[in-house]
C-alpha positions as CSV (number, residue, x, y, z in Angstrom):
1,X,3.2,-17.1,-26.9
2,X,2.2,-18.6,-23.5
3,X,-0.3,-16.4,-21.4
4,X,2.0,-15.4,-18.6
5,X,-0.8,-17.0,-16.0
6,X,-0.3,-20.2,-17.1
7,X,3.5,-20.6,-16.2
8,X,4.4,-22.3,-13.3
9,X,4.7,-19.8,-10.3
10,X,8.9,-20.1,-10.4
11,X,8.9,-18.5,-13.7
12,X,6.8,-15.4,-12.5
13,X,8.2,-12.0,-11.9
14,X,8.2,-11.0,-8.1
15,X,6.0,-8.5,-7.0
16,X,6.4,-6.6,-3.4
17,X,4.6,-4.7,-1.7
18,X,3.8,-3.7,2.1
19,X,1.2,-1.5,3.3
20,X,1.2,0.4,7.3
21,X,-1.3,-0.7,10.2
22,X,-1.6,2.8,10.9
23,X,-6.0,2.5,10.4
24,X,-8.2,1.0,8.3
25,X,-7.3,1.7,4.9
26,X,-9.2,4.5,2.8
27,X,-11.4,4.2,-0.6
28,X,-7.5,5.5,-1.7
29,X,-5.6,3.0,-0.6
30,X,-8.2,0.7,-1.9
31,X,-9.2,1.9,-5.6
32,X,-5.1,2.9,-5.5
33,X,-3.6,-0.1,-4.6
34,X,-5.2,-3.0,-2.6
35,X,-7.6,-3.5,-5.4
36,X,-4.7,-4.1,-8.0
37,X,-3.1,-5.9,-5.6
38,X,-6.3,-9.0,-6.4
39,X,-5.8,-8.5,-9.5
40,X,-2.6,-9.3,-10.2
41,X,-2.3,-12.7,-8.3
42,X,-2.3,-14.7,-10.9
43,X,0.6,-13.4,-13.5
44,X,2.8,-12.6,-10.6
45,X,4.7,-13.8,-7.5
46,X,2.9,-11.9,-4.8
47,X,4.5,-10.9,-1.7
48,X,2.3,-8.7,0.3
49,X,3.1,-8.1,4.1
50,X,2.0,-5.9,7.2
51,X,4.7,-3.1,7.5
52,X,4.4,-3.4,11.6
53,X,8.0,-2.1,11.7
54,X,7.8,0.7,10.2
55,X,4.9,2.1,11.9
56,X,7.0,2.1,15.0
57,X,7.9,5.7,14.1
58,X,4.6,6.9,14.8
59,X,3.8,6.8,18.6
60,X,0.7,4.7,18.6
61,X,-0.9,2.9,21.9
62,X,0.5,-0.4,21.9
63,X,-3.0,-2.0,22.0
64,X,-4.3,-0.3,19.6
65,X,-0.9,-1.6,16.8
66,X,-1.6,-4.5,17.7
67,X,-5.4,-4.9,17.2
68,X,-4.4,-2.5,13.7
69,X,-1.7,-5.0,12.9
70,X,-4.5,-8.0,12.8
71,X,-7.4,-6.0,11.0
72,X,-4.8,-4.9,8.3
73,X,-4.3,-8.5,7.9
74,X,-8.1,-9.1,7.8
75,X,-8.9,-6.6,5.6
76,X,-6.0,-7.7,2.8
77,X,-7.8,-11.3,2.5
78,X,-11.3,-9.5,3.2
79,X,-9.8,-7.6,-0.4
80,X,-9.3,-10.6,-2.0
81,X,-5.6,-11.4,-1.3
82,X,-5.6,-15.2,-1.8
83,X,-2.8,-16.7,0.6
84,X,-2.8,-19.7,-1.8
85,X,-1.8,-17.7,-4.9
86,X,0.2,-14.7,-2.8
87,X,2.6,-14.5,0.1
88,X,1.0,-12.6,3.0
89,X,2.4,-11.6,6.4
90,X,3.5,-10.0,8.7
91,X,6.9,-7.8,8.8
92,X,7.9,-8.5,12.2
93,X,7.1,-11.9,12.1
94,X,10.3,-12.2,10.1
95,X,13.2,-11.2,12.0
96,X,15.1,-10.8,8.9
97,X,13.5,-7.8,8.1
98,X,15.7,-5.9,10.8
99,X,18.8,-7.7,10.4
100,X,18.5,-6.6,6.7
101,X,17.4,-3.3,7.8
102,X,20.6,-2.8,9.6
103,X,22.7,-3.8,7.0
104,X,21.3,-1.7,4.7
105,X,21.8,1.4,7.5
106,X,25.9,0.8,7.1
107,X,25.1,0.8,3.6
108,X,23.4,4.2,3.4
109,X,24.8,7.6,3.4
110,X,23.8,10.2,5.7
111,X,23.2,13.0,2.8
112,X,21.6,10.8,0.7
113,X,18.7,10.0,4.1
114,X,18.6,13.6,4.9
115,X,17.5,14.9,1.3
116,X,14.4,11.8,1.3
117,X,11.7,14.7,1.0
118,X,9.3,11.6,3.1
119,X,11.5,12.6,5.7
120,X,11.0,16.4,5.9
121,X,7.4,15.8,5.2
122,X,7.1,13.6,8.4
123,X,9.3,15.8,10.3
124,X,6.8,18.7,9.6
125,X,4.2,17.0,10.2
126,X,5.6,15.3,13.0
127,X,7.6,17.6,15.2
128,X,7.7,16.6,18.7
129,X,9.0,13.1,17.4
130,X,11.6,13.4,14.8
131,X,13.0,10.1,15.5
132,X,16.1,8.3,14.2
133,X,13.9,5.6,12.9
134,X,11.9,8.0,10.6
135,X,15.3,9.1,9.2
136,X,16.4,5.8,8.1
137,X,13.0,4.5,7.5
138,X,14.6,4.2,3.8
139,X,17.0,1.7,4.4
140,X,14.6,-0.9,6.1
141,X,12.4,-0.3,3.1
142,X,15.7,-1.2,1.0
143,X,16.0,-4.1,2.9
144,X,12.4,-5.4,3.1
145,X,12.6,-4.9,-1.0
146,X,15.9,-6.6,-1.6
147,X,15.9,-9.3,0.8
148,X,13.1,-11.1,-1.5
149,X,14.6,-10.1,-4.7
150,X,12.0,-8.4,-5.9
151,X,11.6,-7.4,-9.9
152,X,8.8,-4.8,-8.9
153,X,7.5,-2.9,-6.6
154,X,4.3,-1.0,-7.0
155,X,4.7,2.7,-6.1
156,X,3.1,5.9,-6.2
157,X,4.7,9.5,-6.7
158,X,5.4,9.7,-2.9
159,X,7.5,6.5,-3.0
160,X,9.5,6.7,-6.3
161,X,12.4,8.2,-4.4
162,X,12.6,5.8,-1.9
163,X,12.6,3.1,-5.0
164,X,15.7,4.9,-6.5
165,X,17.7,5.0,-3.0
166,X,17.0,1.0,-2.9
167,X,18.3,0.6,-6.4
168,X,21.6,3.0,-5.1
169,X,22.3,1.4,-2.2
170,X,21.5,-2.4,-3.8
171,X,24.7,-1.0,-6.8
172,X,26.4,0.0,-3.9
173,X,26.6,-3.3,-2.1
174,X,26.8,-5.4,-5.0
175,X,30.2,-3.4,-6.3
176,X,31.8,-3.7,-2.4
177,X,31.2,-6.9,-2.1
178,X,29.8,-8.8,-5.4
179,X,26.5,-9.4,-7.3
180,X,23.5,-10.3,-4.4
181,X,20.7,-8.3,-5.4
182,X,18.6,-7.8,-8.2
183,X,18.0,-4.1,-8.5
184,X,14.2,-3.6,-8.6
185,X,11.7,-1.8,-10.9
186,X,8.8,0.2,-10.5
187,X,5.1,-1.6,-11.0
188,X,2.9,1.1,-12.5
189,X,-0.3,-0.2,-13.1
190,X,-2.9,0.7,-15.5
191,X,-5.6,0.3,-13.4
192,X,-5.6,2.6,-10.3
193,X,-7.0,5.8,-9.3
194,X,-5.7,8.9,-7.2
195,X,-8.5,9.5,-4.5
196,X,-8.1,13.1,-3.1
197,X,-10.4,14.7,-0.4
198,X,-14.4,14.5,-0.5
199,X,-13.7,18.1,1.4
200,X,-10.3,19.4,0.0
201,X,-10.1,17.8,-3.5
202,X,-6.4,19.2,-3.7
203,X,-5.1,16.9,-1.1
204,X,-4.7,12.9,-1.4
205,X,-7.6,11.0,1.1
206,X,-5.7,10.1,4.1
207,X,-6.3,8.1,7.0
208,X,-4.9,10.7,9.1
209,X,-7.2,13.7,8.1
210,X,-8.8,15.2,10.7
211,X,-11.9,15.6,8.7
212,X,-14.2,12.7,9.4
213,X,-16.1,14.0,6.1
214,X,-13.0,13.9,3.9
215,X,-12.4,10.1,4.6
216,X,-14.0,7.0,2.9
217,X,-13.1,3.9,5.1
218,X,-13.6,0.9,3.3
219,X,-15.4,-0.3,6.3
220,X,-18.0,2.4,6.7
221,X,-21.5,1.3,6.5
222,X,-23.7,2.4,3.9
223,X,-25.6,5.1,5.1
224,X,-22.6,6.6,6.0
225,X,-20.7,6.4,2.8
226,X,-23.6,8.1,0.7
227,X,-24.0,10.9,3.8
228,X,-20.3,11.5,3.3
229,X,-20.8,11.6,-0.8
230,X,-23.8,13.8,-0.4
231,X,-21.2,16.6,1.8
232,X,-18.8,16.1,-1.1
233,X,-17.3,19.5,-2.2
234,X,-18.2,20.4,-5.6
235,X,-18.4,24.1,-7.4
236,X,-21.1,26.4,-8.3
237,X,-21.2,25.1,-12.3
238,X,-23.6,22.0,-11.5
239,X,-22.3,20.3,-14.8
240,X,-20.5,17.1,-14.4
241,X,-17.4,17.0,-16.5
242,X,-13.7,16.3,-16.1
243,X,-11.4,19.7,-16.1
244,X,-8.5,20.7,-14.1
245,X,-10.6,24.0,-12.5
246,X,-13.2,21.1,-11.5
247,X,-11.1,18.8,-9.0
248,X,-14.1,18.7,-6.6
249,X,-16.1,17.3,-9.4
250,X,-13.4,15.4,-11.2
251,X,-12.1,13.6,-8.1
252,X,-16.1,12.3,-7.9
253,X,-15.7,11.3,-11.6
254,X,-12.2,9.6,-10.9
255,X,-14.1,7.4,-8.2
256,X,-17.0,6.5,-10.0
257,X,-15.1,5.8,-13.0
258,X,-12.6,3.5,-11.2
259,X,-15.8,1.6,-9.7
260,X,-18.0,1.3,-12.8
261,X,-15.3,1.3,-15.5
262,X,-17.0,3.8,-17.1
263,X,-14.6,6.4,-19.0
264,X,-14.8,10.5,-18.2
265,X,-17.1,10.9,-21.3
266,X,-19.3,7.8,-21.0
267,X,-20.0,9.7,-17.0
268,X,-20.3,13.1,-18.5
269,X,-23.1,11.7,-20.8
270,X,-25.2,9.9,-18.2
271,X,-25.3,12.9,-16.4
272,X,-26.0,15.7,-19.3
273,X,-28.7,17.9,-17.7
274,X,-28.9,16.3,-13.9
275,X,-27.5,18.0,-10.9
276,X,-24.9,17.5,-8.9
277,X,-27.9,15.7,-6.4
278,X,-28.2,12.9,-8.5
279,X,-24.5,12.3,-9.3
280,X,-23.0,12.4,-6.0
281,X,-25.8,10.0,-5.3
282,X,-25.0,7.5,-8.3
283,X,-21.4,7.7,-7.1
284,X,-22.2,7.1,-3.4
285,X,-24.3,4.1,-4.4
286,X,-21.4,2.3,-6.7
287,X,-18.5,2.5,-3.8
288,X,-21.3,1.1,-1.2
289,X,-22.0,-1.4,-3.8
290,X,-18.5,-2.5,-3.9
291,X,-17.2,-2.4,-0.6
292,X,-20.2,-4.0,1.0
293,X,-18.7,-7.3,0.6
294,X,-15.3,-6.6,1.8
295,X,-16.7,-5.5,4.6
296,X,-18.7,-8.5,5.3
297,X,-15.6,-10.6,4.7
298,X,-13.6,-8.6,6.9
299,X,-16.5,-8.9,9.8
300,X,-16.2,-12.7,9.3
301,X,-12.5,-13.5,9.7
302,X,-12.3,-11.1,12.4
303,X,-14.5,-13.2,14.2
304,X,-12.0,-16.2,13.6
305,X,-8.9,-15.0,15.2
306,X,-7.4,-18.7,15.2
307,X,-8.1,-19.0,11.4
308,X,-6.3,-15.8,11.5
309,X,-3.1,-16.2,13.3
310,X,-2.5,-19.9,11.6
311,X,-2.5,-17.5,8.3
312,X,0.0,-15.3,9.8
313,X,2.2,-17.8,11.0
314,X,2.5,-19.8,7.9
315,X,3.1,-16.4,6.3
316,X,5.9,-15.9,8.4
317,X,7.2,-19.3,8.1
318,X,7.4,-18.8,3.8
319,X,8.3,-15.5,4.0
320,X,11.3,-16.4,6.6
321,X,12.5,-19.2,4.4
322,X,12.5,-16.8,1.4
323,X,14.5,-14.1,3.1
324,X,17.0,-16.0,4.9
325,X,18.7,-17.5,1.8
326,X,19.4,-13.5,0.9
327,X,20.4,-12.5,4.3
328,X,22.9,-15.2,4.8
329,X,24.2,-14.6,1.4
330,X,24.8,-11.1,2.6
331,X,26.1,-11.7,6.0
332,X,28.6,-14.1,4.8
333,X,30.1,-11.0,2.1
334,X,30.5,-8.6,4.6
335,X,32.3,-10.9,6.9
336,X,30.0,-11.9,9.8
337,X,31.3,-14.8,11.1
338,X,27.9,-17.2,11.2
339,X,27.0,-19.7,13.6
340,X,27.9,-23.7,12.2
């Protein structure tokens, strides 16, 4: 049977994902997502873009989203997205993003956004700016999904619902006004780990914690990273193994073992007998190690901005091409008159 890398790129499943330029993204987002992301390049269409959009319903400075928006782009290639294998932009780049977006709105239900648990989340968390954006944030996800006819779409446990309301509202459309879009699946990969908090192991590391402690940035310079491993919350047991009543511990192990490829007995081995000194040190060491050269990469394009924007606007120029085929198909079956 042919290796699935060695087929030319228009037989290749379709693979989409977009990520927020809400900060520089986390060991999480990294060990997560990004780093699959590389991996995958080769035995899938990849279409990877900035989600610019839908970061307007956070109030950020304007400045600052914009200088966000280019270092997310930076630090995607500084990961290893290749934009000769994989599609990489930038959402708004593509005005048929919102057209889509829209279409999808008139194609959602109001009960169906208001029970998105996202949405309650971000309310909570959010309250002074419960915007209608944030409420039908879904439906531009739909869109930005659909309008590239995606077969997967890599999400975590947060996203899974959003993934189902695409597929409801892509039936939906399809039975009003006939077959347009392929319904997509979810990409679970078997690489990937769930980073949680160096100081509350019981929460997912995230780029908004407050915590400076808590937080890996995959740009953070050495010293810092093994100061912020050595602060690490633990327990009292000073035995390194993997159990639930250890997620201090066993969020360390998940790193390490996601960096080295060691498995949870091969780390509880090498550690028989040390403390939790030496192993917090070890780990520290191997995520320096391996994001030292991403962030070298990253401090070299960002000192290109011209090599940067031609990147962006040929992304934007593919990515357009891609989507409009889709979007006309769907303007024209819900009766938008187009312009000749």
């Amino acid at each position: 049977m042919e290796n699935n890398a060695q087929k030319p790129a228009e037989e290749k499943k379709i693979i989409l994902s977009g990520i927020q330029p809400t900060g520089v993204f986390t060991l999480g987002n990294y060990l997560g997502a990004v780093r699959n992301w590389k991996t995958i390049q080769d035995e899938y269409r990849c279409y990877y873009f900035i989600a610019d959009l839908h970061s307007l319903t956070i109030q950020i400075d304007p400045v600052k989203r914009r200088q966000q928006t280019l270092q997310a782009f930076a630090l995607l290639l500084a990961c290893g997205i290749d934009p000769e294998k994989s599609l990489i932009f930038v959402q708004s780049h593509n005005p048929c993003h919102a057209e889509m977006g829209w279409l999808m709105d008139c194609c959602s239900q109001f009960g169906e956004l208001s029970r998105m648990t996202q949405f309650k989340d971000k309310s909570a968390k959010h309250p002074d700016n419960i915007n209608a954006g944030l409420f039908t944030y879904p439906a531009l996800m739909a869109g930005d999904i659909l309008l590239y006819q995606a077969d997967y779409v890599p999400v975590g446990a947060d996203q899974t619902q959003h993934l189902e309301f695409c597929r409801d509202i892509a039936t939906r459309f399809n039975h009003a006004y006939g077959e347009i879009f392929k319904l997509p699946e979810g990409y679970f990969p078997k690489a990937g780990a769930r980073v949680m908090s160096l100081q509350d192991p019981t929460s997912k590391m995230s780029k908004s914690d407050t915590n400076p402690k808590a937080t890996i940035s995959i740009l953070d310079e050495e010293p810092v990273i093994l100061k912020k491993f050595k602060s690490a919350v633990t327990d009292s047991e000073a035995r390194v193994c993997y159990r639930e009543d250890k997620p201090g511990v066993s969020n360390l192990m998940t790193i390490y073992s996601a960096v080295t490829g060691r498995t949870m007995e091969e780390i509880t081995a090498e550690f028989e007998g040390k403390g939790y000194g030496d192993f917090k040190a070890a780990v520290g060491q191997s995520v320096a190690d391996e994001l030292r050269p991403i962030r070298e990469k990253y401090a070299q394009l960002m000192q290109d901005r011209a090599y940067l924007e031609s990147l962006m606007r040929d992304g934007a120029e593919r990515a357009t091409r891609i989507a409009a085929k889709t979007l006309t198909k769907a303007k024209k079956r819900v009766g938008l008159l187009l312009e000749k």
